[in-house]
Structure formats: C-alpha cells, structure tokens
N, C-alpha and C positions, 0 to 999 in steps of 0.2 A: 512819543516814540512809536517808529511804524514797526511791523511785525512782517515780515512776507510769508502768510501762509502756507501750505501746503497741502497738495489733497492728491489722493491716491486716483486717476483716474479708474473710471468703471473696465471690466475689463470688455475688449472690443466686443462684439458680437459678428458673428460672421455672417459676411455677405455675400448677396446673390445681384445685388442690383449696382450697379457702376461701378463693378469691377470682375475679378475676372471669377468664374465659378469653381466650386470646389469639385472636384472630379470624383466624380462616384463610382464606387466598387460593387460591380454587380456580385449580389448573392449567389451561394447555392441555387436558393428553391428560386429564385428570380431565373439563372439560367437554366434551372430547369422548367420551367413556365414555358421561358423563350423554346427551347429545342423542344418541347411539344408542339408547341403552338407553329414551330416550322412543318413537324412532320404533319399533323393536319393541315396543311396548305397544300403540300406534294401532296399528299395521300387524294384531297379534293383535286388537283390538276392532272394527277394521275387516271383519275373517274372519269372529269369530263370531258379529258380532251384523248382519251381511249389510247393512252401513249404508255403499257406498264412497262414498258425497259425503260421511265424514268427512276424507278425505285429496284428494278430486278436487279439479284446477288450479282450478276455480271457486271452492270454498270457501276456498282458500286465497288467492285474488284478493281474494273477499268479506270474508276475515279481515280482511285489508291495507288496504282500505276504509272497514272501520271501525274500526280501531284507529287511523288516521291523524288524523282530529279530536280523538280524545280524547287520542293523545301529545300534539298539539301542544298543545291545552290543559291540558295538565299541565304540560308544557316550559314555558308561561307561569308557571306557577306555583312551579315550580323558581325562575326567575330571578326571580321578584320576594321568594319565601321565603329565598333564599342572601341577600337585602341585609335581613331582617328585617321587609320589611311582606307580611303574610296577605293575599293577596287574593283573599275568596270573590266576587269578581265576574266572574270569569272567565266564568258564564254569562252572564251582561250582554254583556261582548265580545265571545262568538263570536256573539249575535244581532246585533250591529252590523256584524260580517265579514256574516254572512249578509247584512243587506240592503243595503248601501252595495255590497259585493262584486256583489249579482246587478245592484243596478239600473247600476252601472259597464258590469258584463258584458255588459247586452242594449241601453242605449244606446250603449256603444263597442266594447269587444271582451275576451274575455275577461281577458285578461293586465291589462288597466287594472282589470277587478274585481278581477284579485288585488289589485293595490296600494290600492285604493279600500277595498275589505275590512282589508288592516292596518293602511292607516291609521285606518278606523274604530274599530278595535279596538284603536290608539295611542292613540285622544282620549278611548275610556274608562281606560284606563289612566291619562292626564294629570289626568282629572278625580279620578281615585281617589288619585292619589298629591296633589294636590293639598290636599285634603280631610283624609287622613291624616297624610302628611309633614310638611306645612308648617302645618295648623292643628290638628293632635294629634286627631281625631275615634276616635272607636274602630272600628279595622278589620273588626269584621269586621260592625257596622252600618253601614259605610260601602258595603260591598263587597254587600252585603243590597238595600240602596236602589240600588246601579249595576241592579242587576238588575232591581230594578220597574223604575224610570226605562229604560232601554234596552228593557226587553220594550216599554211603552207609546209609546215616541219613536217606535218600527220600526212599530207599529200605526197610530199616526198616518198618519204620513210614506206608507204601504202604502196607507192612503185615498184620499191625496191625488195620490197620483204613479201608481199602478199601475191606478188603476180609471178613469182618463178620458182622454180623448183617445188617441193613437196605441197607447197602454201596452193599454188597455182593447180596442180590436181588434183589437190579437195576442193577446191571450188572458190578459191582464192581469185580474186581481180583488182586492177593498179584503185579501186575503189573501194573494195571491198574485201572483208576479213572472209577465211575459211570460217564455218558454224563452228560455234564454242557450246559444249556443253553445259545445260542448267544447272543451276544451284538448288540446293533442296528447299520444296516447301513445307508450308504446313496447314493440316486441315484438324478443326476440333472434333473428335471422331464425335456420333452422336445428336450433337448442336447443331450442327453442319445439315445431316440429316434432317432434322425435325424443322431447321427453319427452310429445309427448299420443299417439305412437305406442305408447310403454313404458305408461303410465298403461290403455289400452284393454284390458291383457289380464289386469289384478285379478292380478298375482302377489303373494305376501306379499313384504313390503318392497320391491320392486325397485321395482312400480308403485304404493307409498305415494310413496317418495321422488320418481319420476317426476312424483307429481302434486303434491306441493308444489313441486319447483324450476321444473315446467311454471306454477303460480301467481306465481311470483315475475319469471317472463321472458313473460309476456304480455300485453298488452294493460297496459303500469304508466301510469299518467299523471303524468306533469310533476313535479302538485307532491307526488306522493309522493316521486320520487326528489329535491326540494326540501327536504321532512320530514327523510329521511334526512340530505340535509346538513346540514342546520340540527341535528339530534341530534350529529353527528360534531364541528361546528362550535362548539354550548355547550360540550362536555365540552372541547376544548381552550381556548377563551374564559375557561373558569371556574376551570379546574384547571390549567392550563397558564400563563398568562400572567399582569405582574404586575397587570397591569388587574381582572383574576378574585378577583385575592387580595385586590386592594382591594373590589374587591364583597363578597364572603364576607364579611371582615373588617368590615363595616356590621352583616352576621345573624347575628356572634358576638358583638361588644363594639365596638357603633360609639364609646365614649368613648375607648377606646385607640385605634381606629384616628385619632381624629379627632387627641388626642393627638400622631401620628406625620404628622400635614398632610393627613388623608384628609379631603376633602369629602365627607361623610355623605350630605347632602343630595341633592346633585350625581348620587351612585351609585344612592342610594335610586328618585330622579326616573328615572333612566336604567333600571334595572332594571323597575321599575313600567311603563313604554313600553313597552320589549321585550316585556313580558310579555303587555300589550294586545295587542300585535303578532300576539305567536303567536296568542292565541286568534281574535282577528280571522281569521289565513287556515285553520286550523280550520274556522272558519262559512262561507269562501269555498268549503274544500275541501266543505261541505256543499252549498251550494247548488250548482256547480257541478257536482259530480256526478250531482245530482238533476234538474240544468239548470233551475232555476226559485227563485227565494226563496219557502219557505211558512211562517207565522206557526206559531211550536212547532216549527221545525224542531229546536232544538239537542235537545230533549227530554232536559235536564239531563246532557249530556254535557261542560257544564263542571264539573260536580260528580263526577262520574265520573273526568273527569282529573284533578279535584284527589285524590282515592281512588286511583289510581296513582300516584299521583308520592308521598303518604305510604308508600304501600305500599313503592316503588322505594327506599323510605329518602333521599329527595331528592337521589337521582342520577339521570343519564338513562336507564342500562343496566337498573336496575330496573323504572323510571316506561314504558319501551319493552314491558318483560313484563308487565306489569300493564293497558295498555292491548291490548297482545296477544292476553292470556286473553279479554277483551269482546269486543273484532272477533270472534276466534272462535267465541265463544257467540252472537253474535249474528248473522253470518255462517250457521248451523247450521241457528238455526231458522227465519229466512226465508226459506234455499233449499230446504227438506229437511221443514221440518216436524215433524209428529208421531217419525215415523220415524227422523231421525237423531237429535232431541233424546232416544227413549229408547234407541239406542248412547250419549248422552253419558253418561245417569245410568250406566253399567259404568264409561266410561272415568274419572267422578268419584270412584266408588268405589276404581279400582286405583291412581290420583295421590292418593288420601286414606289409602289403605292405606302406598303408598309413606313418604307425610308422614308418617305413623304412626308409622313405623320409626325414621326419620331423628328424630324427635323424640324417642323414646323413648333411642336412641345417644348422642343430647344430655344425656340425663336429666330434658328438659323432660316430664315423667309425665303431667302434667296435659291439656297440649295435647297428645300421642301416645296420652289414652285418648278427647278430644273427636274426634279426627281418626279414630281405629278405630272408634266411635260411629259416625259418620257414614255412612264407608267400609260398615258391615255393613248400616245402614238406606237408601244406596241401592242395594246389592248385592242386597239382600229385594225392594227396589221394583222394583229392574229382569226378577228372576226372576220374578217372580207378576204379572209385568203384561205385555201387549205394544204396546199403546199411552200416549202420554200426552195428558191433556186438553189442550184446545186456551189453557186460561186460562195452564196453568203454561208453555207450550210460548212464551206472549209473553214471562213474566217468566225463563224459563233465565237469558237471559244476563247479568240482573241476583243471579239466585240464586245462578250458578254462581261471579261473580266474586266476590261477598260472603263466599260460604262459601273460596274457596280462598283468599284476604288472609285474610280471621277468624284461617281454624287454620293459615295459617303466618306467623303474627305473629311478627317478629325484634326482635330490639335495635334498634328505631328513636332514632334520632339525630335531633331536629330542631336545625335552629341555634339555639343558645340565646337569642338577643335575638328570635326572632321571634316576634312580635306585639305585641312592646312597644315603649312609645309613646319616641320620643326627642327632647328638644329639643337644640339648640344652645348646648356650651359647660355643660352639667352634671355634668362630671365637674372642674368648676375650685372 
C-alpha cells in the first residue's frame, strides 16, 4: 500500500534576485536625511558659485508661483486619468479659466473670476467627456481639438468683449483683458520678519533655510493656500474614501466595477469635470496673478502638468515635485538671469551625480551611466564658461525639468484601463 504524502511547503521567502523587487517606503527620518542633505548641496552651490537668489525668499515665492498652474493642471489630470479617460485637453481649460476667470474678475470681482474660471474649465471638461464617454471618440483627438477650439473661442470672444466699449478704455485690447484686481494674500506676521532678518547675512545653511521658509510665509495668496488644499483634499477623496475607490476602479477595470453596481459613466462624467475644474483655476491663478487675461497666456503649461503628474506616477505627492522642479527653473531665470541660471547648471550636475549613484545601487547601469554623462557634461560647462547665452537661459526651465524626469524614470504605473475606450454593459 502506497501513501501520497504531504508536506506543508516552507513559506516563500522574499525576493530581491530574479524577480521583481519589493518597493520600499521611504521613512520619516530617511526623508528627513534626504531634504537636509538637499539643502546642504544648495546651500554649498549657493557659496561657491556666489548666485544667493538661488535660495532667496523671492525665488522661493517665484518657485510657488509657478508651480502652482501647472500642479493644478496636473491635479486635473490625475483625476480624470485615475477614472481611465486621457485627457490632453487640459491646455484648452486652463485657457478657458484664463479668460472667463479675468473677464469675471474685472467686471465683478475677483473671487467671482475664480469661480467663473472653473466653471469655464468645468464646460470644457463636459464637452470632452461628453465626446469621449458617451460617444467613444478617441481621446486623445478629442482632447487635441478642445485645444484648438478653446484657444480660438478665447480669441473670439477677446475681440468682441475686451476691445470696445468700457473694456477698451481701461486698457482693454482684442488680446488683452482690462487689469483685474488681486486677491488677498497672506504674510505670517513676525516669522516673516525674523526669517528676512536671518536670510540678510548669507550664512551657509542658516540663511539658505531662512530664505526659503521666509518664501513660503510672505506675501502667499489665497488660492495657493486653496491649491494646497485641493492637493491634501484629492489624496484623501481618492485614496481614502469609498467614493475614490469607485473612481480608480473605472481606470482599472471599469467592466468589474460596473459588474459590482458601479456607474462607469456617472464617475467617468464626474471626474472629467473635476478635472476641467482644476485646470480652469490654474488659468485663473494665471491671469490673476498677472492681473490681466493675455492671449498665450498658458504657454503650454497644460502639457507640462500633464508631464508631472506622469512623472509623479499619478499621485499627487509626486505630480507636487515635479511641478516644483519647473516653478523653480523657471522662477530662476526670470529673476536672476544669466547668472543664477549658470549656479543651476552646478547644482544639475551635483542632483545628476547624486541620481547617478542612487541608480547605480539600484542596479539600474544604464540610467546611472546616462545620468554621470550628463552630471560630468554640465559640470565641464559650468567650469569653462561664466556666463550663459541669453537663448538657453529662456528655455532652462524647460531643459532642466525634461532632463531631471528623463533620467529618473521609475516604475511608472498608469491605470490600466486608461485611454481605452468603454461602452456600457460589455463585459455581459
């Protein structure tokens, strides 16, 4: 008589070697390590290369600035990417924030532009999910045409409204909105003070730090500290509640969700809004700031947010740093000029060196010898030169953020259903 044993196998142990690695969660005190360890690198690049508007309360205002349009237009893009429809129209919306927002703004008062802006930036959203959603068009010719269509509505409409009558004597042209008055900001009384007192006397790190946290408590307006919420407030919408997981759940396998009583549609429509939404007060926060609508405002900083927010791996915490890098490059070179933009090429060099390292640890070879490449070719550029031309000095902050996404390309994750087309009821 045979018996066929049985035996409990061992239980797996996990691996790191011929398959794929387990993704680890940076600590606290690990990201706190890291963002010291950054501000002593600026704080050293800030020394040697005698450039202090890379760390002064202004540049760090200016970062803020403009990274703020291009989160939220990402943000939009998050939320209509987590429910599976692409939407490359986000530049189309934030031109719609831009003019509905300014002409709100200078006929009634600011605050009514904001809302006049996202709701402008809601009705391209409607129009695009409409189109997509509901009649299967292909997204991302769909999202192509918001953008002609909206650049030329805003052109129109900018004719006919801003160049005659009252519009026209304030200082209104077929391009150009009358000035819209600011929004209120805010300064931490006090703090404010003490850190432009600390920042005045160029110490290494004390008066780095002093000029960034002096940027971040001066002069903030409204709807940056609005941004902010609206970031705090997706991540738990999305990730926290079960409303989020029915979302998601559309931009991984809307046939299962629908399966389980999910309205597809319903989420799809609602996300695609949002999504307008943000981009719209984006364009608001442009025009506002500028105090005026002017035709080309966005200057493709819906496409930019949609570039952070892949970058960010389609979360917010990412999509936040990614639009970060921009404001700051681009913050850089129109306060500073020639002169701080060649401090940046060092400090690209030493965060490319770093990436180097960290990829090489990885075992990524390939992208740890593109990223030493680089690191030593602007290292050479920045030693043998002390200027930079005035052409490269427009495009940095498009250079700069292309090159830092490129070579630290991760495991990107998109949701699996996104961009494909779904009907109703074809998983039966």
């Amino acid at each position: 008589m045979t018996a066929t044993a049985t035996q409990t196998p061992p239980p797996a142990a996990p691996s790191t070697a011929g398959g794929k690695a387990r993704r680890t969660r940076l600590s606290v005190p690990v990201i706190m390590l890291v963002v010291a360890a950054a501000l002593i690198v600026v704080s050293a690049v800030r020394a040697i290369a005698g450039a202090d508007d890379v760390t002064s309360s202004g540049q760090i205002a200016g970062a803020l600035t403009g990274a703020v349009p291009i989160a939220l237009a990402g943000l939009g893009g998050l939320w209509s990417e987590r429910a599976g429809v692409v939407n490359i129209g986000l530049e189309g919306m934030m031109i719609l924030g831009t003019f509905f927002g300014a002409w709100a703004g200078w006929s009634l008062n600011p605050w009514m532009g904001v809302l006049a802006g996202i709701l402008g930036g809601m009705a391209g959203g409607l129009l695009h999910a409409i189109v997509t959603v509901t009649f299967g068009v292909d997204q991302i010719i769909a999202g192509v045409a918001i953008n002609i269509l909206a650049a030329g509505v805003t052109a129109y409409l900018a004719k006919r409204i801003f160049n005659v009558g009252k519009a026209a004597t304030e200082g209104g042209t077929p391009k150009q909105s009358p000035p819209i008055n600011d929004i209120k900001s805010f300064t931490v009384p006090g703090l404010s003070h003490w850190m432009a007192s600390l920042e005045k006397h160029h110490w290494f790190l004390i008066s780095d730090l002093a000029g960034i946290v002096g940027g971040l408590v001066t002069g903030i307006s409204s709807l940056t500290l609005l941004a902010v919420v609206l970031f705090v407030a997706t991540f738990f919408v999305l990730w926290r509640t079960s409303f989020g997981l029915r979302l998601r759940s559309c931009g991984e396998n809307p046939v299962a969700a629908e399966s389980l009583g999910v309205n597809v549609y319903l989420y799809k429509y609602v996300a695609v809004m949002v999504s307008g939404g943000l981009a719209g007060l984006g364009g608001v926060f442009l025009a506002i700031g500028t105090h005026f609508y002017l035709e080309g405002q966005t200057s493709g900083r819906g496409y930019i947010g949609l570039a952070a927010m892949i970058f960010g791996n389609w979360r917010p915490g990412g999509l936040a740093m990614g639009a970060g890098l921009f404001g700051y490059a681009d913050s850089l070179q129109l306060r500073s000029g020639s002169d701080s933009v060649h401090a940046l090429l060092l400090l690209l060099a030493v965060l490319l060196l770093a990436m180097a390292i960290w990829k090489y640890v990885r075992k990524a070879y390939l992208s740890a010898g593109f990223a030493l490449g680089f690191a030593v070719l602007l290292a050479v550029w920045y030693l043998t030169t002390d200027t930079v031309a005035d052409e490269i000095v427009q495009a940095s902050p498009y250079v700069a953020t292309l090159l830092v996404m490129g070579l630290s390309a991760q495991r990107l994750r998109m949701p699996k259903a996104d961009g494909l087309p779904y009907r109703k009821g074809q998983g039966g």
